[in-house]
N, C-alpha and C positions, 0 to 999 in steps of 0.2 A: 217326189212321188207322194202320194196321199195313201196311208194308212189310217183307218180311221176303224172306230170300232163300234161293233151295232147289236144293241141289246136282244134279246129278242124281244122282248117288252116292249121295246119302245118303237111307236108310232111311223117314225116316217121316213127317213132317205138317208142317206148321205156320206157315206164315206166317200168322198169325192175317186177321183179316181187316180191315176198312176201317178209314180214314178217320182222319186226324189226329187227327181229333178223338176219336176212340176210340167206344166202345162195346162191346158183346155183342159184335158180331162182330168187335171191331177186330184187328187183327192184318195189315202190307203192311211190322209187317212189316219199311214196309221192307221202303218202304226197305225192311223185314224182318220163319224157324223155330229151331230151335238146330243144328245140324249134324247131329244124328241124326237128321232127318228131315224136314220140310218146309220146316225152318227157315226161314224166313223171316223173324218176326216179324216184325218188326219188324215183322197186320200187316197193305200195304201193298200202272192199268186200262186201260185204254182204245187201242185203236188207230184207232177211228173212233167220237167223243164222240156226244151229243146234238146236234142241230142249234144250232148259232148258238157252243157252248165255245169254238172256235177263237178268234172275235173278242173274246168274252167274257175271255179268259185272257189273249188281245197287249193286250188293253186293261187290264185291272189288272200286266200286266209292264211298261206303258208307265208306269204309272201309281207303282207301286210306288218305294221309295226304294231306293236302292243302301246293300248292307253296307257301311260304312267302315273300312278299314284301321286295327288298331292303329298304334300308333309302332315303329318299328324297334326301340327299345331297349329294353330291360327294366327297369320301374320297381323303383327299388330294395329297397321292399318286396316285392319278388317276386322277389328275387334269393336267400334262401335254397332255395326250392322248386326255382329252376334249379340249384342246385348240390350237390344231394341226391346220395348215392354209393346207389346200392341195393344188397342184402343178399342179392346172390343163391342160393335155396336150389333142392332137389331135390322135388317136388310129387307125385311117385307117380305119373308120366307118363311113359314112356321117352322120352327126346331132348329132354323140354321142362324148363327153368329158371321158377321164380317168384319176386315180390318185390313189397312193398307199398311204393307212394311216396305222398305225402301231394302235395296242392292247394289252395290255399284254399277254401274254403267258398262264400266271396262275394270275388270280386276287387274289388269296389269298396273292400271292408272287408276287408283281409287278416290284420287280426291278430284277427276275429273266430271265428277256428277252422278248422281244417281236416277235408277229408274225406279218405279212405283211399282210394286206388284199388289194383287188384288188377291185376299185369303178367303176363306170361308170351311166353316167348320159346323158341325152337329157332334154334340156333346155324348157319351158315350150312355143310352138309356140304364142298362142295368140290366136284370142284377148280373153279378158276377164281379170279380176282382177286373180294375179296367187294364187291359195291357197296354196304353197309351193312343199314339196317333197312326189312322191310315190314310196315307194321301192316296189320292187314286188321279188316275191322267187316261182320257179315252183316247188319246192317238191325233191324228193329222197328219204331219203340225200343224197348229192350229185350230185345232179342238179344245171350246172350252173347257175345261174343268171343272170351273165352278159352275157350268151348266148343268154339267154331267151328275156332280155331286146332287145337286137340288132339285134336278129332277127326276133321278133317276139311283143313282149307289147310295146315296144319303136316305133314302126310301123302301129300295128295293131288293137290296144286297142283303144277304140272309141276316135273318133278326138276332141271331146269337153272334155274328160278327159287328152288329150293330149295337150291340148291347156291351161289349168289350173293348170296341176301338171310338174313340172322337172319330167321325169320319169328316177327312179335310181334304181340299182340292183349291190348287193357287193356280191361277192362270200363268204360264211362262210369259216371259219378258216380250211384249210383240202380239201379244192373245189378246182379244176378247176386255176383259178389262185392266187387263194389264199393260198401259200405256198402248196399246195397241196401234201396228202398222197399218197407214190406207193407203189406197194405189187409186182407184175410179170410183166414182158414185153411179148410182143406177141406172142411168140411161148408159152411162162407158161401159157399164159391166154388161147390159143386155147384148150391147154392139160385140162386147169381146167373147161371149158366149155364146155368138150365133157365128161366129166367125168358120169360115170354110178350115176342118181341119184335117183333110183329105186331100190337099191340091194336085189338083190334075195335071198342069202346066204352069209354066214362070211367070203368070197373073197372078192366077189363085197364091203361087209360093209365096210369092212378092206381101200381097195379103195378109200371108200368116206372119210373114216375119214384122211387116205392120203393126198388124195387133201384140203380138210379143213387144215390140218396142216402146206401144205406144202403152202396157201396162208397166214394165220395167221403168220408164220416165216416170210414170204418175205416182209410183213408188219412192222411188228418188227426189220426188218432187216435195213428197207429203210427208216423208217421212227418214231425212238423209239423216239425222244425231241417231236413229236406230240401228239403225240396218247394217249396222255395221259390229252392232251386236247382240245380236239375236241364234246367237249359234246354240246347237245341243249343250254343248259341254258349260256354254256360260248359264243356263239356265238351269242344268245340272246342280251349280255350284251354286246356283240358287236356291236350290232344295236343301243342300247341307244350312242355309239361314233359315230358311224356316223350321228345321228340326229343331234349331236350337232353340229360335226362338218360340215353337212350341212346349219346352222343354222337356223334349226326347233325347235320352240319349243314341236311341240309333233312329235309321229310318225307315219304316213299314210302309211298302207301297204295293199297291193294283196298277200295272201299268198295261195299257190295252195297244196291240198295234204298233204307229210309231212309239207309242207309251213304254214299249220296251226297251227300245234305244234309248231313250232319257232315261229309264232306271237301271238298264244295264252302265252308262254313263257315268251315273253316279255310284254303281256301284265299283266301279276303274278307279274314279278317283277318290273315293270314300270305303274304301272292304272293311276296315274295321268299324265305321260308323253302319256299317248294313244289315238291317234288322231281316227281318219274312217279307222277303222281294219275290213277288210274284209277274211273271210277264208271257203273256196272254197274245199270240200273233206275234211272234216274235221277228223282228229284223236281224240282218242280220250283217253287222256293220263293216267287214272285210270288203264290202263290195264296191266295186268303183259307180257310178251313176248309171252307166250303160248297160254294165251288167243288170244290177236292181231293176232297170225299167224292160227290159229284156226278160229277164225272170219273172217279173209282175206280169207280161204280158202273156204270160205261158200260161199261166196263171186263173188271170181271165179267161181261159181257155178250154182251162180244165174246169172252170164253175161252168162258162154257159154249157160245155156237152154232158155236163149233168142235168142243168138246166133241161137242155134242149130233150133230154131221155125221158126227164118226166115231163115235158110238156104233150108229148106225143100218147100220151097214155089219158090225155084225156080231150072230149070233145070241141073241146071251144078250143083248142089250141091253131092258130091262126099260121103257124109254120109248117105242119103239114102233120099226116094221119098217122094212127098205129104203124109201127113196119117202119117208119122213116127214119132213116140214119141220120146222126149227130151231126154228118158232114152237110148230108141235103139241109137239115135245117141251116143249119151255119148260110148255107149259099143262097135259099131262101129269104134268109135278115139280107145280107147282105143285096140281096137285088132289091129289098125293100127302101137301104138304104140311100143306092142310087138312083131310085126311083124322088125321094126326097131331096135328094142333091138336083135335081133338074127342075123339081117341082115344089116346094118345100106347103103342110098340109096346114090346113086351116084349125084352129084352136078355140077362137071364139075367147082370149085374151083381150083384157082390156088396153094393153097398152099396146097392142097390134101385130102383135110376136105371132109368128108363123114354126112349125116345129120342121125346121132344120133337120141336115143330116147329123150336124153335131149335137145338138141338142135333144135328138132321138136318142143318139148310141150314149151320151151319159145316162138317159134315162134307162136304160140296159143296162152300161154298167152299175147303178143307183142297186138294181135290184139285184146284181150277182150276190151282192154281200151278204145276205140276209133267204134264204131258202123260203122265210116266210111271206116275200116280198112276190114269189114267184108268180100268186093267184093273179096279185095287182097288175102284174105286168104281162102277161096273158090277155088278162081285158083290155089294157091299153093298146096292147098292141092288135086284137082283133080289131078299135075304135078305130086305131090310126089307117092298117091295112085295107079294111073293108068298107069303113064307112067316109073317110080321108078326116076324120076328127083325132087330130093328135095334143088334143086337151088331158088325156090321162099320161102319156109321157110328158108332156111338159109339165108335169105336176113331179114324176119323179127325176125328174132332170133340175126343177126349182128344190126340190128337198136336197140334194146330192150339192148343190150349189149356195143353200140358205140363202136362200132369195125370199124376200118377204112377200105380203100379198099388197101391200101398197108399190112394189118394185123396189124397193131397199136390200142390200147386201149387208150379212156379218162378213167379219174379216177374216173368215177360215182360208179363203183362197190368197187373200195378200199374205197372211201371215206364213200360210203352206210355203207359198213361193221365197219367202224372203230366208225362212230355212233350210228351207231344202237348198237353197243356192249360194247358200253361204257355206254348210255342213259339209257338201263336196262341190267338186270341178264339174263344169258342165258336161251333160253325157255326148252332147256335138258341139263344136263349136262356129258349123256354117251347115246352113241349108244343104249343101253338096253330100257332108258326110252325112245328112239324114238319111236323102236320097240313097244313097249308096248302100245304106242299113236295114233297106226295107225289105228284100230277099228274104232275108234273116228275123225279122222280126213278123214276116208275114208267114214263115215257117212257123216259129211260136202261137202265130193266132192269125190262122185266116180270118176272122172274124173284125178283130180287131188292133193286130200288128198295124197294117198303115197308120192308124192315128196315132196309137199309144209311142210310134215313132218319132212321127211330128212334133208329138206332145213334150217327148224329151229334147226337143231344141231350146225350149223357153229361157233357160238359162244362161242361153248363151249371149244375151241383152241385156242381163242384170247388171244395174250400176257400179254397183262394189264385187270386187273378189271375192273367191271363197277362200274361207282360212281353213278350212278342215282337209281330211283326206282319208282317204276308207284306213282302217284297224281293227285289230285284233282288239278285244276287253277281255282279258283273263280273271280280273280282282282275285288278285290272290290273296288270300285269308280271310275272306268273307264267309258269311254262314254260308250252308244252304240254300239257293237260289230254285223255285220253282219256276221251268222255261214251258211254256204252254205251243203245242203248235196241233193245227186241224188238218188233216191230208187233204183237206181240196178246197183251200181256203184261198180265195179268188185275190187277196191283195196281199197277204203275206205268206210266199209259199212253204210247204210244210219242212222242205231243206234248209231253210229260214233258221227256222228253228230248231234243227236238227244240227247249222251249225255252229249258233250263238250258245246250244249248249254242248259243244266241243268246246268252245273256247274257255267259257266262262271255269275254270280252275272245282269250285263248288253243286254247279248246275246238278239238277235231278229234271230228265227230258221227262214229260208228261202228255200223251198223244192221245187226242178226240178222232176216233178215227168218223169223218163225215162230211156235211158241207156249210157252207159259211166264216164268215170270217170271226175269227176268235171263239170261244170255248166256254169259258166262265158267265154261269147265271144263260145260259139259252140252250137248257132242258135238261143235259148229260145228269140226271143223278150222280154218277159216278166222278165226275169231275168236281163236281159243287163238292162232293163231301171231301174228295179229297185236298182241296184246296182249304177247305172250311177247317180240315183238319190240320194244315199246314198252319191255316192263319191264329187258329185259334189254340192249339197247343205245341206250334214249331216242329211236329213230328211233316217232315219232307215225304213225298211218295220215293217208292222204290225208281231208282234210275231206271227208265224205259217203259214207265207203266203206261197201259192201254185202255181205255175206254171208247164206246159206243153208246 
């Protein structure tokens, strides 16, 4: 599933869209876009689920196993990697410093090789006494980091938190610059993004399973010494090396989207190293795959008939007039979109691309994340509907994707998929039990359940196993953890959060009550200070505080 997390600042697309488990539309996310613009990816629902989720979800967190704490000490094979001096150079970034540290591969096996990770840091302005390092992560997986940092937290993130923290951000193992996983180049990925992911009949299925297979191979093909470990928790443990070697004694992190399951993660296996862990769209890691993408899709649900309430209240809105219910809109899109499936609309693309029915509804989903995206996609879709120019959806359907404008891919989607299906079991394991689940997940989102269904099959073609499995993270004896969740927050639902801070032993829940995905820095006065007030003098909000 793609969590992914989107400034309001920032420019343009993309928290890809569901489900851990990944697929076509995956991207939350995160958790997590890239900071230019939807960021998200990582991506990554829900403020009011399906009937029956709620018990369905305390019942596998009840059920679930708790993360277990590493040991306090550091085994001694893993004592050169904490004692790594890094090589700090100058990256073509005003204010930012870069440096590559190495981590094992496989911490079980340390002397089986290591992987490269890619750091980057901004020095902490002043004045004021510095309180050390904050790493920050916008979500996916597979959202850079170091993007995030440099174009956007290292910049933009309030000036008195930037004046007391080094602000740093490492790409996880599989990311972006850090050794990063590939699967297709731009012509495979255009084909795997226009791919039917709605099928009608055992062609079209045939089709999707296809495309899933033939991205899973090209993964396995490009990049088989990773992918076998790129899980949460090894990149987790990857964070405790870099604290050290930034010489931290704990860890201060912003973690956006999926970015709260990596900090929640570390903070399982690290509570005594856990400094002012902030997590912003929170996941919520009891959940098995099916559920998540299930939940996510509720989700989506509850963003567009917000969406859809205020689009109706003005002119241009191409779904229909004043008076029109949330549902006629819904069934509206959706005739538009099978009107696209039969026809697919002219773009005026250089490389010949036609806007798809899939490549419509990302650009939909593109925009749920972000409230501010809403104008852009009102025009696009009057363009598409009225005039058959669906040049402004493919625009946010490429932002949602990072797609370049030469036809170039970043690796947020291979990376997405290669964690998400590693972290847990696949949420289907045959086309049958897709089929079978779409009832149920077209209850969660007339809108958008069919896809977000399909989309959770992707996993089930992945080369390697997964090694994880949904749990509980208590970290017991860690500080104070501030757990961020928005009540209509299109990729991370706001139960999410509600029950990552049941578990968490420390947690202080903090609620935006609004729309978009995640909370910090997109507008809340009320949130900024009180986090500002967390990061900057350790003072936690009151358990259950509310903002608007």
């Amino acid at each position: 599933m793609d969590t992914r997390r989107t400034p309001r600042s920032a420019s343009r697309s993309a928290s890809r869209s569901v489900s851990r488990s990944g697929g076509l539309h995956r991207r939350a996310r995160s958790g997590a876009r890239t900071a230019a613009s939807l960021l998200a990816t990582a991506a990554l629902l829900l403020s009011a689920c399906s009937s029956g989720s709620s018990t369905t979800s305390a019942t596998a967190a009840a059920q679930a196993a708790a993360l277990v704490a590493l040991p306090r000490s550091t085994p001694a094979a893993l004592t050169p990697y904490y004692e790594q001096k890094p090589a700090w150079r100058g990256c073509g970034v005003p204010g930012f410093q870069c440096a590559t540290i190495k981590a094992p591969l496989d911490y079980a096996e340390p002397t089986r090789g290591d992987v490269r990770l890619a750091v980057t840091r901004k020095k902490a302005t002043g004045p004021g006494e510095r309180l050390g390092s904050l790493l920050v992560n916008p979500g996916g997986p597979g959202g850079s980091a170091i993007g995030y940092v440099q174009a956007y937290a290292g910049i933009g993130y309030p000036a008195e938190v930037r004046a007391r923290y080094d602000m740093v951000a490492v790409d996880p193992r599989g990311v972006a610059r850090s050794e990063p996983v590939e699967c297709l180049d731009g012509p495979e990925m255009d084909t795997y993004t226009q791919t039917d992911a709605t099928p009608d009949d055992a062609k079209e299925t045939d089709g999707l399973v296809e495309a899933y297979r033939t991205f899973a191979e090209g993964c396995g093909a490009d990049s088989p010494r990773l992918l076998r470990h790129v899980s949460t928790v090894e990149a987790a443990r990857d964070m405790d090396i870099v604290r050290e070697v930034l010489g931290d004694e704990k860890l201060n992190f912003v973690g956006a989207s999926y970015g709260t399951f990596l900090g929640a993660t570390y903070a399982g296996l690290f509570p005594d190293r856990t400094g002012r862990l902030v997590l912003d769209g929170a996941m919520d890691p009891s959940l098995p795959a099916r559920r998540l993408n299930l939940e996510q899709t509720a989700g989506f649900e509850t963003a567009f008939r917000s969406f859809a309430r205020d689009c109706v209240r003005h002119e241009d809105c191409p779904l229909g007039g004043a008076g029109t219910s949330p549902d006629q809109v819904g069934e509206n899109l959706k005739a538009f979109f099978e009107k696209l499936d039969a026809r697919p609309a002219a773009t005026g693309d250089p490389d010949g691309r036609r806007l798809t029915e899939s490549l419509a509804t990302t650009g939909v989903i593109a925009a749920m994340y972000d409230e501010g995206a809403w104008q852009q996609l009102r025009e696009a879709l009057t363009s598409a509907m009225k005039e058959n120019d669906g040049s402004g959806l493919l625009v946010l359907s490429d932002g949602y994707y990072e797609r370049d404008a030469d036809g170039g891919y970043s690796n947020l989607m291979f990376a997405n998929a290669a964690v998400n299906c590693l972290d847990l079991p696949p949420a289907f394991d045959t086309p049958d039990e897709a089929q079978r689940a779409l009832p149920e997940f077209h209850k969660a989102s007339p809108v958008f359940g069919k896809g977000l269904a399909w989309a959770a099959l992707n996993c089930a073609y992945w080369p390697v196993h997964a090694t994880g499995e949904p749990h509980r993270i208590e970290a017991k004896g860690a500080a104070p953890i501030v757990v961020v969740g928005t009540t209509r927050d299109p990729a991370t639902p706001y139960r999410w959060a509600q029950a990552l801070a049941g578990q968490l032993s420390s947690a202080r829940l903090l609620t935006y009550e609004g729309d978009g995905h995640t909370a910090y820095g997109r507008g809340s006065s009320c949130i900024d200070r009180t986090i500002n007030a967390y990061l900057l003098r350790g003072t936690p909000p009151t358990d259950g505080k509310r903002c608007s």
